[in-house]
N, CA, C and O of each residue as an XYZ file, in Angstrom:
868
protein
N    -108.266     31.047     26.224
C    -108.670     29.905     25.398
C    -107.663     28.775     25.546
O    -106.465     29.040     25.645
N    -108.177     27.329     25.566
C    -107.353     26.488     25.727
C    -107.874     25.534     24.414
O    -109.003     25.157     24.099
N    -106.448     25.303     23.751
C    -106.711     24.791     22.781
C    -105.579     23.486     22.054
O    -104.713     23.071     22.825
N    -105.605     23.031     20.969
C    -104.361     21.905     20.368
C    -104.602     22.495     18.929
O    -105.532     23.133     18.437
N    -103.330     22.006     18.418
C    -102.977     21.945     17.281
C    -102.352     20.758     16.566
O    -101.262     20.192     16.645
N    -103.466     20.590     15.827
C    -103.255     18.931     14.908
C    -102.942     19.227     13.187
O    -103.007     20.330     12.645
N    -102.627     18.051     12.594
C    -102.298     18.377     11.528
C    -100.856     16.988     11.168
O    -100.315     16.160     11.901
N    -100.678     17.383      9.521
C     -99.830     16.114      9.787
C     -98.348     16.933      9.683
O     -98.443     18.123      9.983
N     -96.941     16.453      9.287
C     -95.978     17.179      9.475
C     -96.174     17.365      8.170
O     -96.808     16.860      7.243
N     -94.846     18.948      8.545
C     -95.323     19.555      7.157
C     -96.243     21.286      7.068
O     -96.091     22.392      6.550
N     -97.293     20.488      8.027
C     -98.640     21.368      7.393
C     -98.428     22.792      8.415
O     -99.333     23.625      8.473
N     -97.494     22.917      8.986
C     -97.417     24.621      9.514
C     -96.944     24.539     10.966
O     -96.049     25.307     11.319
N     -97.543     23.552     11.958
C     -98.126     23.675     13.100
C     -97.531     24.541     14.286
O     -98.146     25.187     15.135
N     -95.728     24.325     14.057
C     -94.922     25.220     14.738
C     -94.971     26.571     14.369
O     -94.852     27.311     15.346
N     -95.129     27.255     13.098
C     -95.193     28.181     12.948
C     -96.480     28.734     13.071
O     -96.495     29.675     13.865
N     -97.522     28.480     12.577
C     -98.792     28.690     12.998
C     -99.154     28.798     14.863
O     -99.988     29.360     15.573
N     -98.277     28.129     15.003
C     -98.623     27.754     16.660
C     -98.256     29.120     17.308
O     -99.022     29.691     18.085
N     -96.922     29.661     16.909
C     -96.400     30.950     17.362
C     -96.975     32.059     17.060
O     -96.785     33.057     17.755
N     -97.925     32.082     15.772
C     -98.796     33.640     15.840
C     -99.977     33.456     16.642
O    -100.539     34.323     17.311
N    -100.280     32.327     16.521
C    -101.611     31.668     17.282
C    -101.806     32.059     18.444
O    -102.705     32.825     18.791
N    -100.719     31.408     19.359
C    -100.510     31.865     20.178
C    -100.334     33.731     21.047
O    -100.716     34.309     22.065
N     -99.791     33.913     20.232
C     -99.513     35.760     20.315
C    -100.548     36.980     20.085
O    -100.674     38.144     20.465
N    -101.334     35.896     19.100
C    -102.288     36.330     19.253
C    -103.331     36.582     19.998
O    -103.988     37.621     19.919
N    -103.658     35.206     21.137
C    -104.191     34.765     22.205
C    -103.819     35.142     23.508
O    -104.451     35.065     24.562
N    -102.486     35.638     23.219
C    -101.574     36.089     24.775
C    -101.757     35.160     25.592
O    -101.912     35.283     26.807
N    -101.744     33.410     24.476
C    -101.490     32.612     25.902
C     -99.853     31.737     25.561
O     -99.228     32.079     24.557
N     -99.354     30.759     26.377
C     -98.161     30.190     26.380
C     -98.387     29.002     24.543
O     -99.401     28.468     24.094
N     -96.965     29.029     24.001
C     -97.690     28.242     23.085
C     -96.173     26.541     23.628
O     -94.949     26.498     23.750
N     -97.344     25.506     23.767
C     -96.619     24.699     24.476
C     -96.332     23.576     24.023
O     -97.251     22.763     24.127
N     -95.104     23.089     23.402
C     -94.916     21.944     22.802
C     -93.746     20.731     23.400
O     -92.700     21.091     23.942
N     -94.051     19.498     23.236
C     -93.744     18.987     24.064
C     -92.078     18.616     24.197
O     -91.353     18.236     25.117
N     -91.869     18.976     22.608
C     -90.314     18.791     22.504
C     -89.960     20.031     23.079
O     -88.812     20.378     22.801
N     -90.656     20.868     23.858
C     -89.717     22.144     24.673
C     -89.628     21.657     26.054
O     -88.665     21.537     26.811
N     -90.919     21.398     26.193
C     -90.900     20.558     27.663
C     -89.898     19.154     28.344
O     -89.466     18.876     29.462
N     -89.851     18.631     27.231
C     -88.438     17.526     27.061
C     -87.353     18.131     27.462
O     -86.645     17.747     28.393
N     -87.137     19.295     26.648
C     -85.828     19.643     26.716
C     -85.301     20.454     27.683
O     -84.101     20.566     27.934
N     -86.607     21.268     28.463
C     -86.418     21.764     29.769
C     -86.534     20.934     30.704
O     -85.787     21.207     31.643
N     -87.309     19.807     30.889
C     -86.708     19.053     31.992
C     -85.272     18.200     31.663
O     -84.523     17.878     32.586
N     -85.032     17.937     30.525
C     -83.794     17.017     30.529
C     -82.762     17.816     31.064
O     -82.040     17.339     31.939
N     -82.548     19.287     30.542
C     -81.417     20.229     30.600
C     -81.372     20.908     31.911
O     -80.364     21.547     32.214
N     -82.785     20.790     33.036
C     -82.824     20.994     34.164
C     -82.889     19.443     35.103
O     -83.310     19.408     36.259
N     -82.493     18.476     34.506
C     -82.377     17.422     35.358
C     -83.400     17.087     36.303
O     -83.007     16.469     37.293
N     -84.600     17.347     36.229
C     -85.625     16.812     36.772
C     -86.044     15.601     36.942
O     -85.728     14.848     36.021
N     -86.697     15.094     37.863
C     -86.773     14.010     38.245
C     -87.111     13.148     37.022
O     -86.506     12.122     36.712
N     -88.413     13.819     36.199
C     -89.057     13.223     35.250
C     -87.798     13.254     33.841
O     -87.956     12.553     32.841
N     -86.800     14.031     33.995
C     -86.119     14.856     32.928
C     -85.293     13.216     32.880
O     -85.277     12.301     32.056
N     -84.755     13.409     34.025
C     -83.896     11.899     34.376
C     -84.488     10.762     34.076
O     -83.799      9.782     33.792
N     -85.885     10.700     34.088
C     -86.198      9.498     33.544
C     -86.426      9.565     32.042
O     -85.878      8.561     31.588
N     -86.815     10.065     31.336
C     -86.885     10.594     29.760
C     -85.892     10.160     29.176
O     -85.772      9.278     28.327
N     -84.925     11.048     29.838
C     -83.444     10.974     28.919
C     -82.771      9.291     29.232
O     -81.999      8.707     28.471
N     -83.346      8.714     30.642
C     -82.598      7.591     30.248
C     -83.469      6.346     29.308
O     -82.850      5.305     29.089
N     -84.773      6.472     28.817
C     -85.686      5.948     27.218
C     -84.917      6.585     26.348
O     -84.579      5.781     25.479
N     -84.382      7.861     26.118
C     -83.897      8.237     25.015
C     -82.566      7.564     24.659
O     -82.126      7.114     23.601
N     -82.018      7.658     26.046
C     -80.209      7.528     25.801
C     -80.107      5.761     25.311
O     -79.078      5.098     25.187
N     -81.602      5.296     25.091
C     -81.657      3.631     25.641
C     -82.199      3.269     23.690
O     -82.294      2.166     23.151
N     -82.444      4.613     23.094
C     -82.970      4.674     21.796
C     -84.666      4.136     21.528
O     -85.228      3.780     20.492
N     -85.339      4.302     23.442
C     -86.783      3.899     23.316
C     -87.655      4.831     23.180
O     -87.035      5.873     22.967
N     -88.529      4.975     23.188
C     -89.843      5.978     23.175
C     -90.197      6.388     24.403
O     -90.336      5.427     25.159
N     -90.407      7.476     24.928
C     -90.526      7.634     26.373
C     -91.772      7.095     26.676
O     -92.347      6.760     25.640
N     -92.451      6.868     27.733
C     -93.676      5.969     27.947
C     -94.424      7.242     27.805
O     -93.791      8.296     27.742
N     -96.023      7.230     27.737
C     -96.707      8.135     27.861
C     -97.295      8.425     28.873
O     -98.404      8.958     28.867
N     -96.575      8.086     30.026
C     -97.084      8.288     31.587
C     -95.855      9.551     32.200
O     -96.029     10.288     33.171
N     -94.697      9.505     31.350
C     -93.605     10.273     31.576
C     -94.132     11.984     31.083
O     -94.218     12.977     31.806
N     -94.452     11.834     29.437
C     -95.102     12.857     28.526
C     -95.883     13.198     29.449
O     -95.494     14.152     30.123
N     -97.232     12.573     29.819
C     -98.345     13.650     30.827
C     -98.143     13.735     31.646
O     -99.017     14.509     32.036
N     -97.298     13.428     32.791
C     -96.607     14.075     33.991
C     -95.968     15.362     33.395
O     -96.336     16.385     33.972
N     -95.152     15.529     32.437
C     -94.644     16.699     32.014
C     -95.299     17.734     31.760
O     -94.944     18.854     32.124
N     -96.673     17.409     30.892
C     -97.280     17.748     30.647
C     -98.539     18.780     31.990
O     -98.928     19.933     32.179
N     -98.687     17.587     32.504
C     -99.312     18.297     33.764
C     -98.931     19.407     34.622
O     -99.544     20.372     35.077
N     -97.508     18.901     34.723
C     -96.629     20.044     35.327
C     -96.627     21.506     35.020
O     -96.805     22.454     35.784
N     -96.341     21.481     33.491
C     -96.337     22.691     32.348
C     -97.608     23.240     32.805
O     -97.686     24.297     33.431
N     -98.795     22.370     32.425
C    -100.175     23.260     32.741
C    -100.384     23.622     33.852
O    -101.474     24.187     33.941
N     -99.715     23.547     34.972
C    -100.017     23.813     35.956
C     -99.230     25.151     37.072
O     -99.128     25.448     38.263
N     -98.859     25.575     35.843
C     -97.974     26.936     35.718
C     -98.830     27.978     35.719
O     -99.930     27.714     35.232
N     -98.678     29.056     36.103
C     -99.137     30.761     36.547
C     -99.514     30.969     34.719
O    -100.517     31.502     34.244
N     -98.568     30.470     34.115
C     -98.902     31.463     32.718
C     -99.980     30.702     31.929
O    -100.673     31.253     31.074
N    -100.109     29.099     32.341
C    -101.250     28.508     31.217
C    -102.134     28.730     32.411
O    -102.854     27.739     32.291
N    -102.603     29.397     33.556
C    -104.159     29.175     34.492
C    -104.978     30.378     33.056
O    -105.940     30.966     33.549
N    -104.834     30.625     32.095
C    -106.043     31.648     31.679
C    -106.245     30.935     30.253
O    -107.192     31.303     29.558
N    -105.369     29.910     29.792
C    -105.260     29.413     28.360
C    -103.996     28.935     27.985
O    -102.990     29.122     28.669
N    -104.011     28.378     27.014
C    -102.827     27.589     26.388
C    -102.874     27.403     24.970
O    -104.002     27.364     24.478
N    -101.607     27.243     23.988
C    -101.653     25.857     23.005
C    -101.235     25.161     22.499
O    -100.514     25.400     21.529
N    -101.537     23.819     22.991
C    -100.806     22.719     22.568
C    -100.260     22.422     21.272
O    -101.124     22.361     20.399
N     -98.897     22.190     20.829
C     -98.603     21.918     20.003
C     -97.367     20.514     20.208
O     -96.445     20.425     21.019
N     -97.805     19.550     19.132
C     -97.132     18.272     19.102
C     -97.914     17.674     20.681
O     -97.121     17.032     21.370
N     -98.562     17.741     20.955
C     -99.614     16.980     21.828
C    -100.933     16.875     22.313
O    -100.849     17.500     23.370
N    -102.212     16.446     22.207
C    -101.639     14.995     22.255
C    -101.537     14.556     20.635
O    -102.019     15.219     19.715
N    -100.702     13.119     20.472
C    -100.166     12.167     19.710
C    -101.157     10.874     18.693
O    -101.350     10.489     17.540
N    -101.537     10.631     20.095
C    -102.838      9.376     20.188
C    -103.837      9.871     20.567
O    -104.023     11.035     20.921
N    -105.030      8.436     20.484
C    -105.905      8.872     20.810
C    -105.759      8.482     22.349
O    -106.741      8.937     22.935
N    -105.021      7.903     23.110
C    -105.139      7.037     24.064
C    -104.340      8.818     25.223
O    -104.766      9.211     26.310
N    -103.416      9.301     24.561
C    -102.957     10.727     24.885
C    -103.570     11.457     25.585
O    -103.368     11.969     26.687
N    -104.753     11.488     24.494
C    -105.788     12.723     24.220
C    -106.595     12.242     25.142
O    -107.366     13.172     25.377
N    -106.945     11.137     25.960
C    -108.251     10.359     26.852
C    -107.461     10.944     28.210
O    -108.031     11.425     29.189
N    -106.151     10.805     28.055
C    -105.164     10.975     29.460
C    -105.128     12.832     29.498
O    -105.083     13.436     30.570
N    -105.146     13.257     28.687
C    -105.285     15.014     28.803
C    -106.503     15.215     29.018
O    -106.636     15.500     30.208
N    -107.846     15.216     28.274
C    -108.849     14.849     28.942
C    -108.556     14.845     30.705
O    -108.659     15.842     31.419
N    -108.331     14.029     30.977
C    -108.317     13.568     32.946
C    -107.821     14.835     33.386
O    -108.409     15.728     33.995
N    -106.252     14.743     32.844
C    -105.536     15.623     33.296
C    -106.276     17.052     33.252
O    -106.300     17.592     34.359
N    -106.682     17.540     32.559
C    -107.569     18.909     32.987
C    -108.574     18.813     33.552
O    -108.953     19.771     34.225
N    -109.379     17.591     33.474
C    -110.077     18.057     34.730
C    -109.877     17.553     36.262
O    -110.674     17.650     37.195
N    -108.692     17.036     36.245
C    -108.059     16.819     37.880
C    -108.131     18.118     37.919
O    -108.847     18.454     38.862
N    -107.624     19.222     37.190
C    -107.117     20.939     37.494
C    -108.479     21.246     37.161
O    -108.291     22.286     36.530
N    -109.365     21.116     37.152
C    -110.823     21.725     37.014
C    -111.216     22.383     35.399
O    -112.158     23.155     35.221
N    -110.485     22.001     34.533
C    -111.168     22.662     33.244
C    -110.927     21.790     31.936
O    -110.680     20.585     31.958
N    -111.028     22.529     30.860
C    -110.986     21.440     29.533
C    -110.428     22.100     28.338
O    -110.386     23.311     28.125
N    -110.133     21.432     27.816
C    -110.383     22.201     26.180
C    -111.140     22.679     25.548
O    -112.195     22.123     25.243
N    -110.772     23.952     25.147
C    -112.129     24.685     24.249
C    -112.027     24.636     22.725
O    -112.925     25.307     22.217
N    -111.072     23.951     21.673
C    -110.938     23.805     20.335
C    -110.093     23.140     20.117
O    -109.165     23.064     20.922
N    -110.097     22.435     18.987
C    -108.826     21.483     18.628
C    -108.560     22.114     17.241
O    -108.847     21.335     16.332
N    -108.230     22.958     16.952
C    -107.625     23.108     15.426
C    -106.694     22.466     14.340
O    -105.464     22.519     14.347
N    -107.371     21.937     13.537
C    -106.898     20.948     12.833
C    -106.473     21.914     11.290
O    -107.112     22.560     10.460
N    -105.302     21.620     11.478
C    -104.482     22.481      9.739
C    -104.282     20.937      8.920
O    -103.613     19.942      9.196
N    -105.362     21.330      7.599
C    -105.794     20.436      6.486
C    -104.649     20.986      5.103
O    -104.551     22.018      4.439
N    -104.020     19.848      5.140
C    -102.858     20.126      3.803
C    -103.125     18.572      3.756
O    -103.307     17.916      4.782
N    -103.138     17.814      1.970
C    -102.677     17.030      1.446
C    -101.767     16.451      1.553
O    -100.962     16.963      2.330
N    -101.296     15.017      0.853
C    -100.122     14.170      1.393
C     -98.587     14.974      0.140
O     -97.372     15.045      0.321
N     -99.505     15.438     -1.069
C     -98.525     15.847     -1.858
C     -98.198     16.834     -1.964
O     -97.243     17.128     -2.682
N     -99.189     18.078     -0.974
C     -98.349     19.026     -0.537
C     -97.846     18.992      0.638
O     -97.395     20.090      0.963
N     -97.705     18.005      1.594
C     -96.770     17.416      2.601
C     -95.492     17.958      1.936
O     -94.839     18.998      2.020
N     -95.392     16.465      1.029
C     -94.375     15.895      0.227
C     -93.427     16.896     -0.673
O     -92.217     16.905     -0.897
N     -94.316     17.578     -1.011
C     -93.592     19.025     -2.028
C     -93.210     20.062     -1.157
O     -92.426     20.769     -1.791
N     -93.408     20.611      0.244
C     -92.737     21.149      1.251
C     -91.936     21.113      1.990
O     -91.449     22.109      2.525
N     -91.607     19.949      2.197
C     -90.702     19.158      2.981
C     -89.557     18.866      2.007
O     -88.444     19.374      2.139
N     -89.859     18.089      1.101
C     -88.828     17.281      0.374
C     -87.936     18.743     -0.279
O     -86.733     18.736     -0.540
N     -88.692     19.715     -0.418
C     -87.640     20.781     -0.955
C     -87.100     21.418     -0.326
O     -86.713     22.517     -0.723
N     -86.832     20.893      1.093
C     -85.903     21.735      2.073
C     -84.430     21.349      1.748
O     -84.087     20.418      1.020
N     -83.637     22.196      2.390
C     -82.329     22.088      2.207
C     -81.736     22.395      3.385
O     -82.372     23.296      3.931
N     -80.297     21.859      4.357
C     -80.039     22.497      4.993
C     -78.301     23.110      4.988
O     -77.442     22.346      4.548
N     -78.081     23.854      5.260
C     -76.485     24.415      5.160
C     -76.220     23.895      6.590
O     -76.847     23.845      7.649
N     -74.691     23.437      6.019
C     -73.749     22.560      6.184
C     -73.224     23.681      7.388
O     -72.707     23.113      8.350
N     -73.272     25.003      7.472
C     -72.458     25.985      8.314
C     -73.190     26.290      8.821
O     -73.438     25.762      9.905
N     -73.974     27.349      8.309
C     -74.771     28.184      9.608
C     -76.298     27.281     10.113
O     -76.938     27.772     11.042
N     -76.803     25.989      9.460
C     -77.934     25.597      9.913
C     -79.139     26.373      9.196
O     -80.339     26.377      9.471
N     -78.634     26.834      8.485
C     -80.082     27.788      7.889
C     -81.288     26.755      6.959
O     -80.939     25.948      6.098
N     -82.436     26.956      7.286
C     -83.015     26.152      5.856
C     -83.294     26.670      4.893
O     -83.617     27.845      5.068
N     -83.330     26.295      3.795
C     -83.990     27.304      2.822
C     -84.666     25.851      1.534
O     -84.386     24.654      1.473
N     -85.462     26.586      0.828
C     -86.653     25.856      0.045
C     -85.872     25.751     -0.923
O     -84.899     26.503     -0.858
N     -85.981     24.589     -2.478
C     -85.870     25.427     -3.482
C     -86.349     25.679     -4.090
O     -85.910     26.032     -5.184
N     -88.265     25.649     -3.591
C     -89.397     26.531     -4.226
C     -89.657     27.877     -3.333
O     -89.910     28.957     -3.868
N     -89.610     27.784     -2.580
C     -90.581     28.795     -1.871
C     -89.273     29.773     -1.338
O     -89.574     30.916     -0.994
N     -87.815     29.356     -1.257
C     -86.916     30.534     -0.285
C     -85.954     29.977     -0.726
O     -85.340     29.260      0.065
N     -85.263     30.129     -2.671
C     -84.284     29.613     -3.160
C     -82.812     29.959     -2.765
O     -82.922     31.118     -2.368
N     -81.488     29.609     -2.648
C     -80.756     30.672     -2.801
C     -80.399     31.162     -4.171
O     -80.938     30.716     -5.184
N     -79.491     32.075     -4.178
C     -79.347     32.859     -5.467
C     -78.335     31.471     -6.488
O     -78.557     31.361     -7.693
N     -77.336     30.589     -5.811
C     -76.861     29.769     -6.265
C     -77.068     28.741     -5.701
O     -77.541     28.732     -4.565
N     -76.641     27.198     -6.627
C     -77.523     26.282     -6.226
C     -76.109     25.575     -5.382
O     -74.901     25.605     -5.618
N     -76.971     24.927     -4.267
C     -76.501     23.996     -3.344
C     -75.674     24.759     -2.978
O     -74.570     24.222     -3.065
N     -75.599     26.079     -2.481
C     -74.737     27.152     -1.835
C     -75.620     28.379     -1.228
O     -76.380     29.053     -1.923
N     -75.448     28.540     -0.068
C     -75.947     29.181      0.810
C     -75.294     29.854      0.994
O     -74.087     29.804      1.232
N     -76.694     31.415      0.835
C     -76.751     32.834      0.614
C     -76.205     33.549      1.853
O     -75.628     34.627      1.706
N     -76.384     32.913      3.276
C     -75.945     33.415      4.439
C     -74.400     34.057      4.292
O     -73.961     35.191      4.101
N     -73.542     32.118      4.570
C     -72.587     32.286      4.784
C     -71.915     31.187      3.081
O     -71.068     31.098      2.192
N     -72.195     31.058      3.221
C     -71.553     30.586      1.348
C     -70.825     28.758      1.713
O     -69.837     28.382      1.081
N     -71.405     27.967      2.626
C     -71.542     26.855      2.985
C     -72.072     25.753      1.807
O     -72.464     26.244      0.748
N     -72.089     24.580      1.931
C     -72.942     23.871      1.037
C     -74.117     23.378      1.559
O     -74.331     22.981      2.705
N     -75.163     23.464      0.225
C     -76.772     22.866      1.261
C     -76.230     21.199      1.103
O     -75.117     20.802      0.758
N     -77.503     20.370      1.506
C     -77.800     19.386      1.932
C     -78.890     19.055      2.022
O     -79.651     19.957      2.374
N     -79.628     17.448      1.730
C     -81.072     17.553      2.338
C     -80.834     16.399      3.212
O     -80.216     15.403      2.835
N     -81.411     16.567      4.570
C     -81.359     16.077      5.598
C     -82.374     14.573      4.787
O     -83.308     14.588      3.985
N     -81.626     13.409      5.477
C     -82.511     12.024      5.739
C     -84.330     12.377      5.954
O     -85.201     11.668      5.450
N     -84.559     13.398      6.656
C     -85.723     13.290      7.720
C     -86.787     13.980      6.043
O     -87.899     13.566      5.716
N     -86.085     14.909      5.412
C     -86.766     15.731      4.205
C     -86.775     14.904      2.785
O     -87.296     15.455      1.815
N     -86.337     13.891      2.675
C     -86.262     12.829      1.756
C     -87.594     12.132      1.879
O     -88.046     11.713      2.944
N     -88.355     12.016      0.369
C     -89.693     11.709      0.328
C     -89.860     10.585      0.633
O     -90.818     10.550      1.406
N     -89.305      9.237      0.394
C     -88.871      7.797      1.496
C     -89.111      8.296      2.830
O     -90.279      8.050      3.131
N     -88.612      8.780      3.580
C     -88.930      9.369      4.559
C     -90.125     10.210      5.066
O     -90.597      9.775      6.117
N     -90.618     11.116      4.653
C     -91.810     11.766      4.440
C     -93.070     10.731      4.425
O     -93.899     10.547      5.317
N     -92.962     10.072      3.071
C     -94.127      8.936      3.061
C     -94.509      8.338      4.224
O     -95.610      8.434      4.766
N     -93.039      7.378      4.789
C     -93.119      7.029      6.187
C     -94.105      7.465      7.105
O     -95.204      7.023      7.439
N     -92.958      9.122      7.642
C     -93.590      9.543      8.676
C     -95.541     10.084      8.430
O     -96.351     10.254      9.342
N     -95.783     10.228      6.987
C     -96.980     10.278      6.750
C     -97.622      9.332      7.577
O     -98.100      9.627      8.672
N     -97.651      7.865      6.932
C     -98.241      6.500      6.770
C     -98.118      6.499      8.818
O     -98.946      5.814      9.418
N     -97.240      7.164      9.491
C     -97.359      7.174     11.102
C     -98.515      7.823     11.375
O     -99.432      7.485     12.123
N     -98.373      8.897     10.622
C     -99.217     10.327     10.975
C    -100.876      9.136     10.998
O    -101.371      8.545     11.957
N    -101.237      9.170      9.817
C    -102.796      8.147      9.614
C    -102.628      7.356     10.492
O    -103.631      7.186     11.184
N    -101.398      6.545     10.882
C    -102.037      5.368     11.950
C    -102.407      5.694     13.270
O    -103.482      5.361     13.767
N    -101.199      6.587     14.059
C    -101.446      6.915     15.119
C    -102.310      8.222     15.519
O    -103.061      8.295     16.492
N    -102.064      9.194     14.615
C    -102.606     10.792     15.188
C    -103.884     11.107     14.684
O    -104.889     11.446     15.309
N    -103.657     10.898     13.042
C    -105.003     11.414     12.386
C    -106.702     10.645     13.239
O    -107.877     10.999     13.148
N    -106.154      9.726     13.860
C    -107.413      9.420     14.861
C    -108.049     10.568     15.677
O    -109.242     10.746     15.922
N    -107.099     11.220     15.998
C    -107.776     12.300     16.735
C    -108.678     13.216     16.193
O    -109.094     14.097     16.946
N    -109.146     13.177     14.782
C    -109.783     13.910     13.995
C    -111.087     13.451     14.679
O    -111.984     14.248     14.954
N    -111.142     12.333     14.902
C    -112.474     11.766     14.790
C    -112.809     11.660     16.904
O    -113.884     11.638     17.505
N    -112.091     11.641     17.176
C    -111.949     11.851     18.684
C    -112.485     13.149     19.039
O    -113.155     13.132     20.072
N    -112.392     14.049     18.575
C    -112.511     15.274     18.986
C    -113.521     15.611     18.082
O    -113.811     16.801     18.204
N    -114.066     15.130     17.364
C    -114.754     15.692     16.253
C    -115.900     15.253     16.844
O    -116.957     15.785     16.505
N    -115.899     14.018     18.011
C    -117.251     13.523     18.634
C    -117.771     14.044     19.631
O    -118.889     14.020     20.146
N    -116.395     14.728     19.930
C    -116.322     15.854     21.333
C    -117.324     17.145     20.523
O    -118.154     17.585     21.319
N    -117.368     17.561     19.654
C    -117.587     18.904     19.130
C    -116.435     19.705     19.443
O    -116.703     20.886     19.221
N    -115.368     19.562     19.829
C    -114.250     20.463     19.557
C    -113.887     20.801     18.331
O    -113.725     22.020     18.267
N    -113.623     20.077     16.995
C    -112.444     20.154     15.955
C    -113.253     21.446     15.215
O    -114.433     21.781     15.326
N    -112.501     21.852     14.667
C    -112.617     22.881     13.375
C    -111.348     22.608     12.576
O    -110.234     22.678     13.096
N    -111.517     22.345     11.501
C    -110.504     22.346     10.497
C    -110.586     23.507      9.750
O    -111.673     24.082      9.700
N    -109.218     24.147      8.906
C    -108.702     24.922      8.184
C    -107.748     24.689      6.883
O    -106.685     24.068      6.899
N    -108.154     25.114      6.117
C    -107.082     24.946      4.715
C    -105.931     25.730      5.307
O    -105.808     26.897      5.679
N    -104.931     24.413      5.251
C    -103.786     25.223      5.719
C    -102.520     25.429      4.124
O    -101.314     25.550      4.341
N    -103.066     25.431      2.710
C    -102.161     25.666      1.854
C    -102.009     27.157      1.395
O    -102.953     27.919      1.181
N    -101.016     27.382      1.307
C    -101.066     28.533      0.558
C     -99.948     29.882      1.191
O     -98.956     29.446      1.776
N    -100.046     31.206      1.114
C     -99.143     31.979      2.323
C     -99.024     31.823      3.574
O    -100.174     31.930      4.000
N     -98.254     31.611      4.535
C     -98.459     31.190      6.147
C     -99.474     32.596      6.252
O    -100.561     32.458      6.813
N     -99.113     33.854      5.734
C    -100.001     34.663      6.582
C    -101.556     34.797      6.359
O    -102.429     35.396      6.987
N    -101.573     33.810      4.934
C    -103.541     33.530      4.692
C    -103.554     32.678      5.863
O    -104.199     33.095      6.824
N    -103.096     31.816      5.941
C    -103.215     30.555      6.762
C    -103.523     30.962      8.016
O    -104.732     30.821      8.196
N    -102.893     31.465      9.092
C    -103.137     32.597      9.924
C    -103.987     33.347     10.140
O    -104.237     33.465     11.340
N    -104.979     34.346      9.013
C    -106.213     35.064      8.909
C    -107.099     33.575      9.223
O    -108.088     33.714      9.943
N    -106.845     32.425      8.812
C    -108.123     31.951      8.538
C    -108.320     30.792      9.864
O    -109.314     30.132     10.169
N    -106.820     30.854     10.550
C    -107.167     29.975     11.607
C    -107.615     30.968     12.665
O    -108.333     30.522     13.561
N    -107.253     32.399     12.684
C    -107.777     33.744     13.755
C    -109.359     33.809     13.571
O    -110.051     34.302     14.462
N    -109.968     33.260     12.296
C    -111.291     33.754     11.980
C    -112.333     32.641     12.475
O    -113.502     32.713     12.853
N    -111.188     31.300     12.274
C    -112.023     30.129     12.766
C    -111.861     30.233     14.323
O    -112.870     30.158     15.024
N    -111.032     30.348     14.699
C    -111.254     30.919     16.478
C    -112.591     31.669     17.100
O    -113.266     31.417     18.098
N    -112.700     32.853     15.937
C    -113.393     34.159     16.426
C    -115.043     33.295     16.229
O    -115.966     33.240     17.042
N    -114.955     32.769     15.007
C    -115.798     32.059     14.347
C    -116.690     30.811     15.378
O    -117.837     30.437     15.132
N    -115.777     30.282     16.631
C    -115.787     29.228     16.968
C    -116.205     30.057     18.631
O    -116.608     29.327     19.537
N    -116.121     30.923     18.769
C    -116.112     31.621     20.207
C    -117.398     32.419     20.305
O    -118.016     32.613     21.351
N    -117.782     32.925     18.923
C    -118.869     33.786     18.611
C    -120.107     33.090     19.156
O    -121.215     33.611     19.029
């Protein structure tokens, strides 16, 4: 099965992406891995990336689907894949489109994980991170036993800039302009299926495995 994973931040997608995947026994492929294996292997494309990054620009999106192409065009995605953190746009998603069928095939689902802006906001904003070991922890959902002190190694938490609801809102108000288009992109395709993604990751999980089975049947 070849498939994406949409959604806004927040709503699971990395973690969801990894049972998803394992489940599927196919590669689960995101693009900030692909970045970071060509930058750290100095690839031609890696070399050009890192010098938009080192420049504080956006890499072009001709750089992304070259990378991209590359990745798919690997021994382990010829039976399936799933995309995660791509595509972005809708303009992305027209260029992946091509790109699979230069390689002869397409997408078979776009799974879209449906969470609210204020349970965005209430997931995120209650992260914390320690100052030592990097650990995160909630202070709803994965408290430590004392506050602003971490249970690991006994460090102080922190909440990162990026988990601050100023921030959050932001990257929301991105999410609607640029990505959430793809709802409707794919939704014209007959690809999308959406899923309630609130609640235990491992409901969340039963119900994106069922919308698969659901969607294949």
């Amino acid at each position: 099965m070849r498939l994406v994973l949409v959604g806004p931040p927040g709503a699971g997608k990395g973690t969801q992406a990894e049972f998803i995947a394992a489940h599927l026994s196919v590669p689960k492929i995101s693009t900030g891995d692909i970045f970071r294996a060509n930058v750290s292997q100095g690839t031609p494309l890696g070399v050009e990336a890192k010098r938009y990054m080192d420049a504080g620009k956006l890499v072009p999106d001709e750089v992304t689907i070259n990378m991209v192409r590359e990745r798919l065009a690997e021994p382990d995605a010829a039976e399936g894949f799933l995309l995660d953190g791509f595509p972005r746009t809708t303009p992305q998603a027209a260029a992946l489109d091509k790109l699979l069928a230069d390689l002869g095939t397409a997408l078979d689902i776009v799974l879209e994980l449906v969470v609210d802006d204020d349970e965005v906001i209430r997931r995120l904003s209650g992260r914390r991170t320690c100052r030592g070991c990097g650990k995160i922890w909630h202070v709803e959902f994965d408290p430590t036993s004392g506050e602003s002190i971490c249970d690991r190694c006994g460090a102080e938490l922190f909440q990162r800039d990026d988990d601050k609801p100023e921030t959050i809102a932001a990257r929301l108000r991105e999410y609607a302009e640029k990505t959430a288009p793809l709802v409707d992109y794919y939704g014209a395709q007959g690809k999308l299926v959406g899923i309630d993604a609130t609640g235990p990751v491992e409901d969340v999980t039963v119900r994106a495995i069922d919308a698969l089975r659901s969607y294949g049947s």
